[in-house]
Each structure stands twice: as structure tokens, then as C-alpha cells.
C-alpha positions, 0 to 999 in steps of 0.5 A: 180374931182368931185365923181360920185353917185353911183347907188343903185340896186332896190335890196339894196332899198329893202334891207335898207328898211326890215331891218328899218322895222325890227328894228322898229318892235323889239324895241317895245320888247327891250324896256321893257327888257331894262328898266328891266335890267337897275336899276331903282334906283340905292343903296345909298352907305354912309360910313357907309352902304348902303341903297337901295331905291326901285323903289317906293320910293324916297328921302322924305328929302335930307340925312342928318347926325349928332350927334344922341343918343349914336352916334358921327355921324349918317346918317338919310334917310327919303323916301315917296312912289313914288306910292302915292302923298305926301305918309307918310314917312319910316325913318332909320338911318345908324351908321358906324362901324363894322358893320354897322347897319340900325335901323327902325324908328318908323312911324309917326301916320298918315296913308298913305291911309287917309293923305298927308305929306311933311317933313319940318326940319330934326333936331338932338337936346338936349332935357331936361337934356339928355347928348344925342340927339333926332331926330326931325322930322318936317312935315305938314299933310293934311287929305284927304277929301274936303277943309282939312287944313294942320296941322304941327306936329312933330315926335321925336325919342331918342335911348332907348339902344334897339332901337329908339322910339318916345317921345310922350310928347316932340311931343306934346309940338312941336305940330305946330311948323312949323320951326327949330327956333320955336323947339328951342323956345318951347324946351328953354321954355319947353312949346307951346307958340309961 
């Protein structure tokens, strides 16, 4: 038997129609509480220690890890402004153990006002007679302005004992090199030849 449809009263109508109206005028101020509430960028958890990514900043370079100065396994985070386009890049390296610890890397000398950067290569290498690797760090920059080029450079960090710290003379052999084949071909040389 088939079902009758139910009448609605002009009263129900009105109703069902106050109560749209009302919840179309609320979620213009749920919204916002919302998004606030909710994280943004959820922490990074490692095994080593946890880093947390500030709503603007972003992954600059996927998380890579390996043998680093002292370390049998270090854990290196790269992240860029997510404000500015292409902003330089902040570096911290995460070390397990008890407990874990979180060292800064020295910034590149480029200033985030005045250039656009992207990482190329991440690359955890000997260099010289060192027992130890070094972190290098390709990237290429562009300064603003009209019609700039891009350059490639190269940040390299070693652990001093105290603290990473850059190796100015093995940057400026690196000078240019654009790939990961081309570092060792220049650190096998000791010099820029290409």
C-alpha cells in the first residue's frame, strides 16, 4: 500500500526555514573558532625528538637523516617561510639519545628580504681527512630584482665539539656545483673544476 504524504503545517515550514537561516548565520562565526582550535601544522615526531613546524613554515627539503660529525645517525630538518615565496632556509639537526637534543644550524648568508632560494641536495659527506662528516647543503639563489640569474652555492656544516658551524673554504670550492655527482668530483679533486 502505498504511503500517504504527510502534510506539514505552515508552522513547521517556518520552523525548518528559522532554523536554516540560523545556522547559515552562525557558521561564518564557527568557522574561525574552528580553524583556531584545529592545528595547523601538526609536530613532526622522529625517534629522536620532536620538531614542530609553525604554521609558517614548511618542509623546505624532505627530512633526511644519516651519519653526521660524532653521530652514527642524525636527523637534518630543513624548513622555508610559508609567508615569503622561496624564503631562505632555517636547518636543525635532531640526535636520539637521552636526551634528545636539537642544534640550530648556522643560516645561509643570503638574506630572506633581498634573494629567493630552493634546496637542491641534502648530503652527509667525508671531507678531507676528517674521520667525521660534514653536511652539505646545495641550493640555488636568485636575487630579486629585474631579470636576476640564478647562482648555485653550497652551505657545509661539521661539528666543532660545541656546535655546527660552517666550512667557508670547502663552500667556496663547492661554489656552483649544481648536483650531488659534481661535490664529489670537486671534494675527490680538492678543487672547482667541473
Amino acid at each position: 500500500m502505498p504511503r500517504r504524504p504527510r502534510c506539514r503545517s505552515p508552522r513547521f515550514a517556518l520552523l525548518s526555514a528559522l532554523r536554516v537561516a540560523l545556522i547559515a548565520a552562525a557558521l561564518p562565526l564557527i568557522a574561525p573558532l574552528a580553524a583556531a582550535l584545529a592545528p595547523s601544522n601538526p609536530p613532526k615526531t622522529t625517534s629522536a625528538a620532536t620538531i614542530t613546524i609553525s604554521g609558517n613554515e614548511q618542509l623546505a627539503h624532505p627530512v633526511v637523516s644519516g651519519r653526521l660529525g660524532p653521530w652514527r645517525r642524525a636527523e637534518l630538518w630543513l624548513t622555508q617561510s610559508n609567508d615569503v615565496d622561496d624564503a631562505p632556509f632555517r636547518g636543525r639537526v635532531v640526535i636520539a639519545g637521552t636526551p634528545a637534543t636539537i642544534h640550530t644550524l648556522p643560516p645561509p648568508d643570503e638574506t630572506g628580504s633581498n634573494f629567493m632560494m630552493k634546496v637542491r641536495a641534502v648530503m652527509f659527506r667525508q671531507i678531507g681527512t676528517s674521520a667525521e662528516r660534514a653536511l652539505i647543503v646545495l641550493y640555488s639563489a636568485t636575487q630579486i630584482g629585474p631579470q636576476q640569474t640564478p647562482y648555485y652555492g653550497a652551505c657545509v656544516y661539521r661539528w666543532n665539539g660545541n656546535a655546527f658551524v660552517r666550512a667557508d673554504a670547502v663552500e667556496k670550492q663547492l661554489a656552483g656545483a649544481r648536483t650531488a655527482a659534481e661535490v664529489t668530483r670537486r671534494l675527490a679533486s680538492g678543487g672547482s673544476a667541473k
